[in-house]
C-alpha positions as CSV (number, residue, x, y, z in Angstrom):
1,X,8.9,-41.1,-21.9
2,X,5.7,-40.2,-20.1
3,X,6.9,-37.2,-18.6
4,X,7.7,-35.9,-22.1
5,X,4.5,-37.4,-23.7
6,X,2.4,-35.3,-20.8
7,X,4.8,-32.2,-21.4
8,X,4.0,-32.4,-24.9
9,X,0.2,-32.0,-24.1
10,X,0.2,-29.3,-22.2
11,X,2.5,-27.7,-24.2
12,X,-0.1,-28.2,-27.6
13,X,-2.9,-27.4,-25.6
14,X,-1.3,-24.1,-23.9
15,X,-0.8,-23.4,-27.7
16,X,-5.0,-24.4,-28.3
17,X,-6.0,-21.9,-25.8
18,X,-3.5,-19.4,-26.7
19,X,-5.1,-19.4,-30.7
20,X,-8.8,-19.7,-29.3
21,X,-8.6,-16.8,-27.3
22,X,-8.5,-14.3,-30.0
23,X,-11.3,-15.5,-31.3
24,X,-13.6,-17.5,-29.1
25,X,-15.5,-16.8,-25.8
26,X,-13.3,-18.1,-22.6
27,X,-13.2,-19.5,-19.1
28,X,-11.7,-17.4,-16.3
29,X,-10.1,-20.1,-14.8
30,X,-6.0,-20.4,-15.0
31,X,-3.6,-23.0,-13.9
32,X,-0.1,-21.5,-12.9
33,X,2.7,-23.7,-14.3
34,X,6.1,-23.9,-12.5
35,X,7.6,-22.7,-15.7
36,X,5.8,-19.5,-15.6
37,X,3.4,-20.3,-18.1
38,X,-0.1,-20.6,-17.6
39,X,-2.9,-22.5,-19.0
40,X,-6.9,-21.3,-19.0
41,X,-9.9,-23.1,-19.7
42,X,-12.8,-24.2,-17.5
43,X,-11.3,-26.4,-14.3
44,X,-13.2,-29.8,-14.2
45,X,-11.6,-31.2,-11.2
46,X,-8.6,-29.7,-8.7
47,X,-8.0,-31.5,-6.2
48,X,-6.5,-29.6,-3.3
49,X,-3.5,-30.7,-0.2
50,X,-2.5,-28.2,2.4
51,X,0.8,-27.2,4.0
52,X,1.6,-24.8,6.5
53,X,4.4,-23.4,8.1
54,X,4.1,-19.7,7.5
55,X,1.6,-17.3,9.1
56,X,-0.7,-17.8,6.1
57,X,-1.6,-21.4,5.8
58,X,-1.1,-22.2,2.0
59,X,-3.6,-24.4,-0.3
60,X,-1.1,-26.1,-3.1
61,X,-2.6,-28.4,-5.7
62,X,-2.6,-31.3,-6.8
63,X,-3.4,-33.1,-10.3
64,X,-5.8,-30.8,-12.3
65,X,-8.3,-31.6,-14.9
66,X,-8.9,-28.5,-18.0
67,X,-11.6,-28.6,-20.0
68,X,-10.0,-26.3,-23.2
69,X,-11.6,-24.4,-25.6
70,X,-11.9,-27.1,-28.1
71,X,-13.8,-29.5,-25.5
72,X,-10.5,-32.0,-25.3
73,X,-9.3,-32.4,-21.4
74,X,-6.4,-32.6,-20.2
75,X,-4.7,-33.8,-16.7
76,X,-1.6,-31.6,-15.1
77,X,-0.1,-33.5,-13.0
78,X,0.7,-31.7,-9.2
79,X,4.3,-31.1,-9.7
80,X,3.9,-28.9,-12.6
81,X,1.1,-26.8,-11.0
82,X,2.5,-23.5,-9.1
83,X,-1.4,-22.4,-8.2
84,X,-4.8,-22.9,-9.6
85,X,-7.1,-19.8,-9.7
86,X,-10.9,-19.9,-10.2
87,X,-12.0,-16.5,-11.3
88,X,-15.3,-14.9,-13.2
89,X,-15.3,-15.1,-17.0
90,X,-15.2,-10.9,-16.6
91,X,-11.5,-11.4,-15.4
92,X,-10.7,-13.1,-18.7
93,X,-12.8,-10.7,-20.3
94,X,-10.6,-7.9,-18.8
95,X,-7.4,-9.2,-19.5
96,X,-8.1,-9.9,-23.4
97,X,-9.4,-6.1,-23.7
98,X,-6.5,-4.7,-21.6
99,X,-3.4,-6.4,-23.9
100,X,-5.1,-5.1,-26.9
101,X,-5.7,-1.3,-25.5
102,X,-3.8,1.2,-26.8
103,X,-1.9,3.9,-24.1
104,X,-4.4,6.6,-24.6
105,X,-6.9,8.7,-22.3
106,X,-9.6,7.5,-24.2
107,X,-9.1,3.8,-24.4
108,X,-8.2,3.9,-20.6
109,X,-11.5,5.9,-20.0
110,X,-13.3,3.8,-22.0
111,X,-12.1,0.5,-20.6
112,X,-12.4,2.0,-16.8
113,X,-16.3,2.2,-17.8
114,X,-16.2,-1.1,-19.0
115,X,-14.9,-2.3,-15.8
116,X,-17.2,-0.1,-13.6
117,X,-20.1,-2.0,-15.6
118,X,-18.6,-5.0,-14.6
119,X,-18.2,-4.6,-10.9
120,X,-14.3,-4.6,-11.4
121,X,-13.5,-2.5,-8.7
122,X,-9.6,-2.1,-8.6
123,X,-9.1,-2.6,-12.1
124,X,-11.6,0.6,-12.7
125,X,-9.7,2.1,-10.6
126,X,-6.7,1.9,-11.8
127,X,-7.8,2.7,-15.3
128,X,-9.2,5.5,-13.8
129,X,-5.6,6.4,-12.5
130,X,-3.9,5.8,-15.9
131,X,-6.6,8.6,-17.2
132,X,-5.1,11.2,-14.6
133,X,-1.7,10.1,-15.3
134,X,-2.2,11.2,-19.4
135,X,-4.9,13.9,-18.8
136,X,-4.4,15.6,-15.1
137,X,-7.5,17.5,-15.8
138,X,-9.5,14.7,-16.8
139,X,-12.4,15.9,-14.8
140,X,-15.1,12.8,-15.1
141,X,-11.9,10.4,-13.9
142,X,-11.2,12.7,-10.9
143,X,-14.8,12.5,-10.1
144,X,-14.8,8.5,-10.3
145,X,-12.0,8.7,-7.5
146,X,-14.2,10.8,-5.3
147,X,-11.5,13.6,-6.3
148,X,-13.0,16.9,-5.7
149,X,-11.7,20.3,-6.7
150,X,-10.0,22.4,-4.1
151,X,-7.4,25.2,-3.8
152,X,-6.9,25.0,-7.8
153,X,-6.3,21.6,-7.9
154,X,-7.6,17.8,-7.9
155,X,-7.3,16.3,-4.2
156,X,-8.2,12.5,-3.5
157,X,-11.0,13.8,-0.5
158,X,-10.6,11.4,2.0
159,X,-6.8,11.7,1.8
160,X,-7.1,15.0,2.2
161,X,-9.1,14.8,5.2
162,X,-7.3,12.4,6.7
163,X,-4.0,13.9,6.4
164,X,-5.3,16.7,8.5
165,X,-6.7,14.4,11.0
166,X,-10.4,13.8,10.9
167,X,-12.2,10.4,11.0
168,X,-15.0,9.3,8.9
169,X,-17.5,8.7,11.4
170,X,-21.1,7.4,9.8
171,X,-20.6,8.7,6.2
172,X,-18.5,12.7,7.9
173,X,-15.9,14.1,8.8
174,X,-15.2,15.0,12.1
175,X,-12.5,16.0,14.2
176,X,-10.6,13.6,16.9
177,X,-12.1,15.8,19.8
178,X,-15.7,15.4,18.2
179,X,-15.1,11.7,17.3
180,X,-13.9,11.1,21.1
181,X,-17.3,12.6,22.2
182,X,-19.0,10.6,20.7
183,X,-17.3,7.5,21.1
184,X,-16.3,7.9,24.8
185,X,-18.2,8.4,27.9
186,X,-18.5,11.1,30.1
187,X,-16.6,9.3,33.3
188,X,-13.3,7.9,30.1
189,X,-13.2,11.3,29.2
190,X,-13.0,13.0,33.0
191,X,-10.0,10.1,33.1
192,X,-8.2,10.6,30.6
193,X,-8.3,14.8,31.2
194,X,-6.8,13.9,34.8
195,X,-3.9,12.7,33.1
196,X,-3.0,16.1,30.6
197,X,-1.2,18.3,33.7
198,X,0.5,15.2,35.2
199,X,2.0,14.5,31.8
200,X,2.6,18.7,30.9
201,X,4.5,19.2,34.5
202,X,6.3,16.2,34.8
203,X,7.5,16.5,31.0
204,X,8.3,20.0,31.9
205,X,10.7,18.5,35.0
206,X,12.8,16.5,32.8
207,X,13.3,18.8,30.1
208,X,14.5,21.6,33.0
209,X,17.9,22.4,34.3
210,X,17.7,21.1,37.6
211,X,19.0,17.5,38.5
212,X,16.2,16.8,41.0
213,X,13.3,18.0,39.0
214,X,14.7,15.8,36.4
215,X,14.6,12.8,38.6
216,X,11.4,13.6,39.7
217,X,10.0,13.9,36.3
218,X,11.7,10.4,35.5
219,X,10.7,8.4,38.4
220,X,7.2,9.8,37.7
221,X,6.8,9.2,34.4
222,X,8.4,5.6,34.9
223,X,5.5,4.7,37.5
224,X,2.2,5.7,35.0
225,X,0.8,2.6,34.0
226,X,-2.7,3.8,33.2
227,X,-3.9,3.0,29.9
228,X,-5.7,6.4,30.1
229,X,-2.8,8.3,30.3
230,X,-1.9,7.5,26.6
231,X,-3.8,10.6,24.5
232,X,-2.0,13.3,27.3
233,X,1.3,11.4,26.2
234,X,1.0,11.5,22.9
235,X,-0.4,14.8,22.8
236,X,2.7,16.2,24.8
237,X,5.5,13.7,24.8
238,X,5.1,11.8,21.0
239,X,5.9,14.7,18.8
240,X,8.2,16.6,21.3
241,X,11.6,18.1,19.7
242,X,13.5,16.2,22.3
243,X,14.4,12.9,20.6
244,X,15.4,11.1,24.3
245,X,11.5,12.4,25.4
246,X,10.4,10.7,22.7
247,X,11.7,7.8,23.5
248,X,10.6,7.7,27.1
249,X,7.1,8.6,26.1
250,X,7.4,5.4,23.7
251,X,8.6,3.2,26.9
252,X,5.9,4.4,29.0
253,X,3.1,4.1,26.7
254,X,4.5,0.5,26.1
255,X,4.3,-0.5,30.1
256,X,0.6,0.9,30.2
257,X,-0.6,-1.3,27.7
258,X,-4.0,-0.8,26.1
259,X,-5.7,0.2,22.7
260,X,-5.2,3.8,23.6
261,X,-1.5,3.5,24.0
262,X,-1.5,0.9,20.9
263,X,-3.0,3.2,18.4
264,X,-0.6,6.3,19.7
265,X,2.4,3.6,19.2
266,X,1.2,2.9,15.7
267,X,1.4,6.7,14.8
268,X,5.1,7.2,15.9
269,X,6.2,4.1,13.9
270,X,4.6,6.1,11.1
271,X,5.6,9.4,11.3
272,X,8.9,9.8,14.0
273,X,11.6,11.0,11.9
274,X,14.2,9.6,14.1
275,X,14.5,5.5,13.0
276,X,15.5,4.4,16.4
277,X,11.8,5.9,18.4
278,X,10.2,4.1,14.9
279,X,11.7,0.8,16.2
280,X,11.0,1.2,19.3
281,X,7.4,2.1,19.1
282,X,6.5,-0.5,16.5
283,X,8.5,-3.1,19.1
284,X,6.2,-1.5,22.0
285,X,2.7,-2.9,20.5
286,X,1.4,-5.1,22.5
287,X,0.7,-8.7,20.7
288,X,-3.2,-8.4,22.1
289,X,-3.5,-5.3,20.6
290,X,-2.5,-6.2,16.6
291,X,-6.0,-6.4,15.4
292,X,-6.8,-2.4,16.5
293,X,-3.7,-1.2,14.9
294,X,-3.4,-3.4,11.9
295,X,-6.2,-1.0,9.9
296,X,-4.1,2.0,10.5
297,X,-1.4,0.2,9.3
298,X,-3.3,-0.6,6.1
299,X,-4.8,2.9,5.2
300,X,-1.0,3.9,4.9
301,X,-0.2,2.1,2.0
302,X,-2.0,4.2,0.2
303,X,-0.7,7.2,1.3
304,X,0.4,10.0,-1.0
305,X,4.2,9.7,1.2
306,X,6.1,7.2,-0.4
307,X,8.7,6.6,3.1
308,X,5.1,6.1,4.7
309,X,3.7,3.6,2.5
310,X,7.4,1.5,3.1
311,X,6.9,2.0,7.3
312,X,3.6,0.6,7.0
313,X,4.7,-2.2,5.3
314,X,7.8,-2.7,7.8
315,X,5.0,-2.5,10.5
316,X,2.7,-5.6,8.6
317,X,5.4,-7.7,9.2
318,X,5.2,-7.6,12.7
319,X,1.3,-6.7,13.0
320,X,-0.1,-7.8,9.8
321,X,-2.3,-11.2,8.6
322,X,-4.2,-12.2,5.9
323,X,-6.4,-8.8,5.8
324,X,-3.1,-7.2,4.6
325,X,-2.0,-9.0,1.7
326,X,-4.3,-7.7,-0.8
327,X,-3.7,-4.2,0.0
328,X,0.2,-5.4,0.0
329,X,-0.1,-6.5,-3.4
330,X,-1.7,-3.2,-4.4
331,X,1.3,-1.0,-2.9
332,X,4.2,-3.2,-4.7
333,X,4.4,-0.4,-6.8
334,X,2.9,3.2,-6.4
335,X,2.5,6.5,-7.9
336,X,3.6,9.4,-6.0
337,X,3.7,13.3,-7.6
338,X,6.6,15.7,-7.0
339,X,6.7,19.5,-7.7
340,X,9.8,20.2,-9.7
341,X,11.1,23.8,-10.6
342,X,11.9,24.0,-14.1
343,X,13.4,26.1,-16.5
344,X,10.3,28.2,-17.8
345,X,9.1,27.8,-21.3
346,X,6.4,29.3,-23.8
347,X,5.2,25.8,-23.8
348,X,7.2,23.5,-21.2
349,X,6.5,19.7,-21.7
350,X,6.6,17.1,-19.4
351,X,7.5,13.5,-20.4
352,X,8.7,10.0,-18.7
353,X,9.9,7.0,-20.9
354,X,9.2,3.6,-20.7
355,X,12.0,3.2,-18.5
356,X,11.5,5.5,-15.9
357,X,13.2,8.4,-17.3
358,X,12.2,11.9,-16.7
359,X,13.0,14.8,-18.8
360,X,11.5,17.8,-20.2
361,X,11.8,20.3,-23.2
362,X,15.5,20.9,-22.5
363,X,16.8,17.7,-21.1
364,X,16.7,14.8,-18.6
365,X,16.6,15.4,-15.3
366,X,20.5,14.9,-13.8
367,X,20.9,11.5,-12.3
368,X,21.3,12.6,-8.6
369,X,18.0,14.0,-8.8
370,X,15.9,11.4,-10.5
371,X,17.3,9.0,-8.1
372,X,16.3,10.7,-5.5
373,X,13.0,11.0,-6.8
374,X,12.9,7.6,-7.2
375,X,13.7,5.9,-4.3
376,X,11.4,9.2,-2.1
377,X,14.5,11.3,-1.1
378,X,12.7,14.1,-2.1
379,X,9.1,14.3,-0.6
380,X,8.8,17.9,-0.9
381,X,9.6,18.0,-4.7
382,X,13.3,19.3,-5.9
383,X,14.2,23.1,-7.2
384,X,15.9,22.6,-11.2
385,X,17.0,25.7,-12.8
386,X,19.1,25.1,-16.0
387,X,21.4,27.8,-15.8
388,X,25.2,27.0,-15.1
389,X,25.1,30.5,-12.5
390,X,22.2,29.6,-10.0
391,X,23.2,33.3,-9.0
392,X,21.5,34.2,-12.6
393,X,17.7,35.2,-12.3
394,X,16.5,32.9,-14.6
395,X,12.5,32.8,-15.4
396,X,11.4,29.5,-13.7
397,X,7.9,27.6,-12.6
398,X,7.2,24.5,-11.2
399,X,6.0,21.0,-12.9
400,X,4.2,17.8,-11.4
401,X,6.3,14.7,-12.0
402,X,5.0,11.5,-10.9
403,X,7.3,8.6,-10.5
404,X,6.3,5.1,-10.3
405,X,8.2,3.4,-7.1
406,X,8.8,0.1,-6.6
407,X,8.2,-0.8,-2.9
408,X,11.5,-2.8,-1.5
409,X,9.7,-2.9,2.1
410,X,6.1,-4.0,1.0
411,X,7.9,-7.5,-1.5
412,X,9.9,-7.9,1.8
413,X,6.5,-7.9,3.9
414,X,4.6,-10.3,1.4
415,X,7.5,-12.5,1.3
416,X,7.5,-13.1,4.9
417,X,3.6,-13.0,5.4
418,X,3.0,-16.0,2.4
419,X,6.5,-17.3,1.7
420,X,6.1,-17.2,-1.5
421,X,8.4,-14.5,-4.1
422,X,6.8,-12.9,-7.2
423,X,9.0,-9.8,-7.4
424,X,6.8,-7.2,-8.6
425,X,4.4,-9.0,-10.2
426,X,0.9,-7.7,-8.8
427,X,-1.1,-9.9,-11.3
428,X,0.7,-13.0,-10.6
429,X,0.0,-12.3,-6.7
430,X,-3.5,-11.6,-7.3
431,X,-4.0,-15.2,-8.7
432,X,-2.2,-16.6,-6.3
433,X,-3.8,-15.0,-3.3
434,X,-7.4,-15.5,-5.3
435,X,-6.1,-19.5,-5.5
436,X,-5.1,-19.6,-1.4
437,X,-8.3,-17.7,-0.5
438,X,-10.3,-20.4,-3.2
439,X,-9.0,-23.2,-1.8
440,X,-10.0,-22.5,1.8
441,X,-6.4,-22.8,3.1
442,X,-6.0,-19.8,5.3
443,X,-5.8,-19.1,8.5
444,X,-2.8,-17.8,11.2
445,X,-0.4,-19.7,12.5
């Protein structure tokens, strides 16, 4: 009878705060029910207990005290509380505005301004996104992105930049070489260059013909232990067409240990194309050395390559910590564009429905296809010509499609770095991580 009587009053006062949020200022503050439902108002008391056992320490509570809108309080006992979540009244403020917006550039723009104002970084940014995703030529949202205009086009800068490999060093670019001056002295540098025609002859032995030279080149290899060998390997070994060099290049970078070899390690488990040298080299960073690869990690979930963003997750399992969560939680689901060849048209249009679905003027995509784009099989875009005779020279021009993707790899990472399972919900995670990080209950196993 008491458990009913208290399930009665939270239901009546989850239905008070429900009708006084339409009309009436409100707290930030939320309670997370087991039942999915959650109750806001202003948190009197909330008492805290901790448990560990994963490698984020988690902060679960216990009986909680609301203040409502009406003044009343109310007590939720601890095993009906999920998470509590202390938050700015701006959140609340958000989250009212946001469910009442209507799916158009301007209310996005408008509400991405709003949350600018408000020192709501991601949420301005993602509004900011939603802009680009109705308008592509939105020019002031582009600009609010750092987007600048290159080539005929909108590119995210640093992206760009860092795609084609320079560092941000004190506010510019630079080039690795440059950054490597700068960073390195003169007697590292003199090191590491003793290494580059070791690496270039001996690689060249055990690519050759000849059965000693090979062994040669092995047994060489085999013996470097030098941390500053790693940039000549990489350089000349990582990205050689020779999948078995590859391979060797991971093992000996792997026996040198060091930040050097770490970092060139990291790279391979992002971009090898063969899964076993991915493996490998993410199994060849060292324990010591997590901390200096963990950022790269990072960056890459918000890379423009869909397969990237899921290897960087795969990585965080292994190198990841509390750092990573919240960018985990923003990559659960990402946008990625895709050049598609199309059919031409006076006036082609473009159009994806609530579900997913992609189509144009004369159709839906076919099903193979918008799979594929789905799930990133297709990362330089697809060629469509409707026209039953592909031998037919049918008028044709390409379209951006962006598809949302739901990352398999970066749930499976979260899951395993908090032990806790919200599918895909990123605004249920945020609270929850806002309530661990609250509560002071985090740390690494």
């Amino acid at each position: 009878m008491m458990l009913a009587n208290l399930s009665a009053r939270i239901v009546a006062s989850c239905l008070l705060i429900g009708a006084g949020l339409a009309s009436s200022p409100v707290f930030g503050d939320v309670v997370k029910l087991h039942s999915g439902a959650e109750l806001r108002g202003k948190i009197v008391t909330a008492k805290t207990i901790v448990a560990s056992g994963t490698k984020v320490t988690k902060a679960a509570p216990a009986d909680v005290t609301l203040e409502t809108l009406s003044g009343a309080r109310i007590e939720i006992p601890a095993d009906s509380v999920a998470f509590v979540t202390r938050r700015p009244l701006a959140h609340e403020h958000y989250e009212l505005r946001a469910r009442r917006m209507e799916e158009t550039v301007d209310a996005h723009w408008e509400l991405a301004r709003w949350c600018r104002d408000s020192h709501l970084n991601e949420q301005h940014e993602y509004h900011c996104e939603r802009v680009i995703a109705l308008d592509a030529e939105h020019e002031a949202a582009h600009r609010a992105l750092g987007h600048v205009w290159k080539d005929g086009g909108w590119v995210d800068w640093n992206a760009y930049m860092t795609e084609r490999g320079y560092l941000k060093h004190k506010g510019r670019w630079i080039t690795q070489p440059e950054f490597e001056l700068l960073e390195k002295t003169t007697a590292e540098l003199a090191r590491e260059q003793e290494w580059y025609p070791k690496i270039r002859l001996w690689t060249g032995w055990i690519t050759s013909n000849s059965r000693d030279r090979v062994d040669q080149g092995l047994s060489a290899l085999q013996a470097v232990q030098d941390a500053d060998a790693a940039p000549a390997i990489a350089k000349l070994m990582s990205k050689h067409p020779g999948r078995d060099v590859r391979l060797l290049a991971v093992n000996v970078m792997t026996q040198s240990v060091g930040a050097k070899s770490s970092k060139a390690l990291a790279l391979m488990t992002l971009t090898d194309a063969d899964a076993e040298v991915r493996y490998a080299a993410l199994q060849g960073i060292a324990a010591d050395h997590f901390e200096h690869v963990e950022g790269t990690f990072i960056q890459k979930l918000r890379s423009a390559d869909n397969a990237e963003v899921n290897r960087a997750a795969v990585a965080l399992q292994r190198v990841g910590d509390e750092d990573a969560i919240t960018p985990l939680i923003n990559a659960l689901i990402t946008t990625h564009r895709y050049n598609v060849r199309v059919r031409g048209a006076a006036t082609p249009t473009y159009t994806m429905g609530a579900s997913g679905a992609v189509g144009t003027q004369s159709g839906t995509l076919p099903p193979g296809i918008e799979a594929g784009l789905r799930t990133g099989q297709y990362p330089d875009g697809v060629v469509l010509l409707n026209s039953p005779d592909p031998v037919q020279n049918v008028q044709s021009k390409w379209v951006v499609v962006q598809q949302d993707h739901q990352n398999a790899d970066v749930l499976a990472t979260l899951q395993k770095l908090t032990g806790e399972d919200f599918r895909y919900d990123e605004r249920t995670w945020h609270l929850w991580w806002a309530a661990q990080k609250h509560a002071g209950g985090l740390g690494k196993s």
